[in-house]
VMD Tcl script that draws the C-alpha trace (Angstrom):
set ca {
  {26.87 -3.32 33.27}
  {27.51 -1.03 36.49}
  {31.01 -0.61 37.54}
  {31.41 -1.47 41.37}
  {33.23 0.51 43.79}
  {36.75 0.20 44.83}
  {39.06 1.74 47.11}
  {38.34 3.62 49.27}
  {35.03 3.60 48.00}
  {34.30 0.04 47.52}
  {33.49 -3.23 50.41}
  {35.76 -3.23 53.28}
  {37.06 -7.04 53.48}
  {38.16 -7.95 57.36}
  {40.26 -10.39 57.02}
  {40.25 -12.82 60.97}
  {42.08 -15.43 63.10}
  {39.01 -17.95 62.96}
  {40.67 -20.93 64.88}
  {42.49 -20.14 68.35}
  {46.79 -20.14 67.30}
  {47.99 -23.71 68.49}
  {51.50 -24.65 68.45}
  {52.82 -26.69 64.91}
  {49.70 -25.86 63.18}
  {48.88 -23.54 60.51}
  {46.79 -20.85 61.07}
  {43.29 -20.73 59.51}
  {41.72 -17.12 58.46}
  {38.35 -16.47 57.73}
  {37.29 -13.31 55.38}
  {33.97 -11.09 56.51}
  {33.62 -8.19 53.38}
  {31.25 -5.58 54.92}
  {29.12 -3.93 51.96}
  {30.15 -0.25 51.14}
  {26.35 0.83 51.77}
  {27.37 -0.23 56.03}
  {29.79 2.31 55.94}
  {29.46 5.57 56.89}
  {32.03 8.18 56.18}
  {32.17 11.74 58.03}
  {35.03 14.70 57.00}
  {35.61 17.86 59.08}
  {39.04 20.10 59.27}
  {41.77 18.50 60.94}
  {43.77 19.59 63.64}
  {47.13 17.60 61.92}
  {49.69 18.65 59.78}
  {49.40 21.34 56.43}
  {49.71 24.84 55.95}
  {47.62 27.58 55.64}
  {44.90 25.45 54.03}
  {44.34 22.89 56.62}
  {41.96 25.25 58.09}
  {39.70 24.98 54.52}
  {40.14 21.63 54.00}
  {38.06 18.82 55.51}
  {40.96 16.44 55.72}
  {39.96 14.26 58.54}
  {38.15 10.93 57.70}
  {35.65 9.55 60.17}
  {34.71 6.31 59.11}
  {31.27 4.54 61.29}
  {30.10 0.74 60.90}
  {26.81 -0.31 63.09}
  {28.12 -3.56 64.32}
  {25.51 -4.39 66.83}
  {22.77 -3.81 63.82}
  {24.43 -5.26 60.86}
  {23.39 -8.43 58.67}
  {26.84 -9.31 57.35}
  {28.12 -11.04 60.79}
  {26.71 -13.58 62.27}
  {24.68 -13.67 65.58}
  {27.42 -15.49 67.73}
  {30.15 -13.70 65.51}
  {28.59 -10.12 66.60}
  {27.87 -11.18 70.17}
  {31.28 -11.83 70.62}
  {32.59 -8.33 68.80}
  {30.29 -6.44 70.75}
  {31.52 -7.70 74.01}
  {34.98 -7.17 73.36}
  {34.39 -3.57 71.13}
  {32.03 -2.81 74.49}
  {33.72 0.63 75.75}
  {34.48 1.46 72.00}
  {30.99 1.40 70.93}
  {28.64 4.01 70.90}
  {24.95 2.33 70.59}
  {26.66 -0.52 68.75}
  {28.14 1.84 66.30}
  {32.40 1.63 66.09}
  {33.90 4.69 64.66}
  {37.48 5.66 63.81}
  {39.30 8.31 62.94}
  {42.13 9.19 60.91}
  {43.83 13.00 60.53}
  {47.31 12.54 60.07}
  {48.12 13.01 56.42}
  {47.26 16.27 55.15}
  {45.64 14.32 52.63}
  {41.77 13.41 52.77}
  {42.28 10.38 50.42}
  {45.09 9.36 52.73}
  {43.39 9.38 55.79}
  {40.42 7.42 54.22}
  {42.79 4.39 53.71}
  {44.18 5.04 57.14}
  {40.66 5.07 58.78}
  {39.99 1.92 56.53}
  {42.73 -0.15 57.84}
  {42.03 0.92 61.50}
  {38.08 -0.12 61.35}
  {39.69 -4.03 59.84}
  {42.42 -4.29 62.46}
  {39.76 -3.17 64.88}
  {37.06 -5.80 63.80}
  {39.36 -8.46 62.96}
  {40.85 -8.29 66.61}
  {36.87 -8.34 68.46}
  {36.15 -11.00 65.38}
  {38.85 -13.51 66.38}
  {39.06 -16.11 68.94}
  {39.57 -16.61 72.66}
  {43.54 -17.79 72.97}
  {43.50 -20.93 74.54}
  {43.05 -21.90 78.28}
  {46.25 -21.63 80.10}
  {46.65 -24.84 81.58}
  {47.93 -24.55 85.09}
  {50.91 -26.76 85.85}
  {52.00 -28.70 88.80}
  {55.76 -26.62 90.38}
  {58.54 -29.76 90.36}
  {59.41 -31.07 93.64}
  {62.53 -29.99 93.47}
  {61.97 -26.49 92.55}
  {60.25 -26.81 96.07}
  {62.89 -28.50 97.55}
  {65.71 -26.13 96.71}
  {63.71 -22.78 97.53}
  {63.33 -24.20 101.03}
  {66.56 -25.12 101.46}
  {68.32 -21.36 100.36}
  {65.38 -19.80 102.55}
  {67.14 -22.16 105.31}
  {70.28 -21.20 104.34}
  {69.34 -17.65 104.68}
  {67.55 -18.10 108.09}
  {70.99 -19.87 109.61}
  {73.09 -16.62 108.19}
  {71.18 -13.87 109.54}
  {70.54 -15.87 112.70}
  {74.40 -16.16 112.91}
  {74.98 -12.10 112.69}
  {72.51 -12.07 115.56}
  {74.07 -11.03 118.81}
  {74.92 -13.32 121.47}
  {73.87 -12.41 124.95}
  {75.50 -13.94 128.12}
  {74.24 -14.18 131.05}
}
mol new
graphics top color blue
foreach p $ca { graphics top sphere $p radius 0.5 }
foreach p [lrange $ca 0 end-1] q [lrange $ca 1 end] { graphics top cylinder $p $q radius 0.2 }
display resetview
C-alpha cells in the first residue's frame, strides 16, 4: 500500500460558507479538498526575521493554485472565485506568500492557511439583498419640525431694521 501525503505535504481541504448567513438558522459549510499534485510550492531567502543564516536559508514559502484551470471546482463555483480573486490573480493562478517565521516548515502552514481563507472567502456566497425600508412617518415628522425649530431661532438672532 502507498502511504499518502499529509501536512504540509498532503490535499489542502477549503473548508466554505455554501448557503448565504440568515438570521436563526444554522449555518451550512461545504468542504472542496484540492489534490496536492494542484499545488505548487516555490522557496527563496526571506527578508523576515533570523540571524546570520537567513541569508542561506530559503525560508520563504510561496504556495500557487491555478484556479481558473483546475478540475476540482465546479464551473459556476470557479466563475464566481475568479470574479471575486480578479486583481489577485495572475492568469488565473492565486499565489501567497508566507516569510514570517524563520522557519520554512512554519511558513508552509502559514502559506497553507492563507491560500484556504483566501478560496473559502471567493468560494462563498453573495450576503443577502439588503432590503430597502420605508423611513416612519414620524421620523419625518419630527426632523421637520427641529429643522423648523431651528429656522425660527436663527431667524430670531437676525437683526431688526426700522425704518
Amino acid at each position: 500500500m502507498g502511504e499518502t501525503a499529509t501536512g504540509v505535504n498532503g490535499p489542502l481541504t477549503v473548508r466554505y460558507l455554501a448557503a448565504p448567513a440568515r438570521p436563526h438558522t444554522p449555518r451550512a459549510f461545504a468542504e472542496l479538498v484540492i489534490p496536492a499534485a494542484e499545488l505548487v510550492w516555490r522557496f527563496s531567502r526571506s527578508a523576515g526575521p533570523g540571524g546570520q543564516s537567513v541569508n542561506t536559508t530559503d525560508s520563504r514559502a510561496e504556495l500557487s493554485f491555478d484556479v481558473a484551470g483546475t478540475a476540482v471546482i465546479p464551473e459556476w463555483l470557479k466563475t464566481r472565485a475568479v470574479e471575486r480573486l480578479g486583481a489577485r490573480l495572475t492568469n488565473g493562478v492565486l499565489t501567497v506568500t508566507a516569510s514570517e517565521q524563520r522557519s520554512q516548515l512554519q511558513n508552509r502552514e502559514a502559506a497553507r492557511d492563507r491560500m484556504a481563507f483566501t478560496l473559502a472567502e471567493a468560494l462563498a456566497p453573495p450576503p443577502p439583498p439588503r432590503r430597502e425600508k420605508k423611513t416612519p412617518a414620524g421620523v419625518t415628522r419630527r426632523r421637520l419640525e427641529s429643522k423648523a425649530r431651528r429656522g425660527q431661532v436663527k431667524q430670531l438672532r437676525r437683526r431688526v431694521d426700522d425704518c
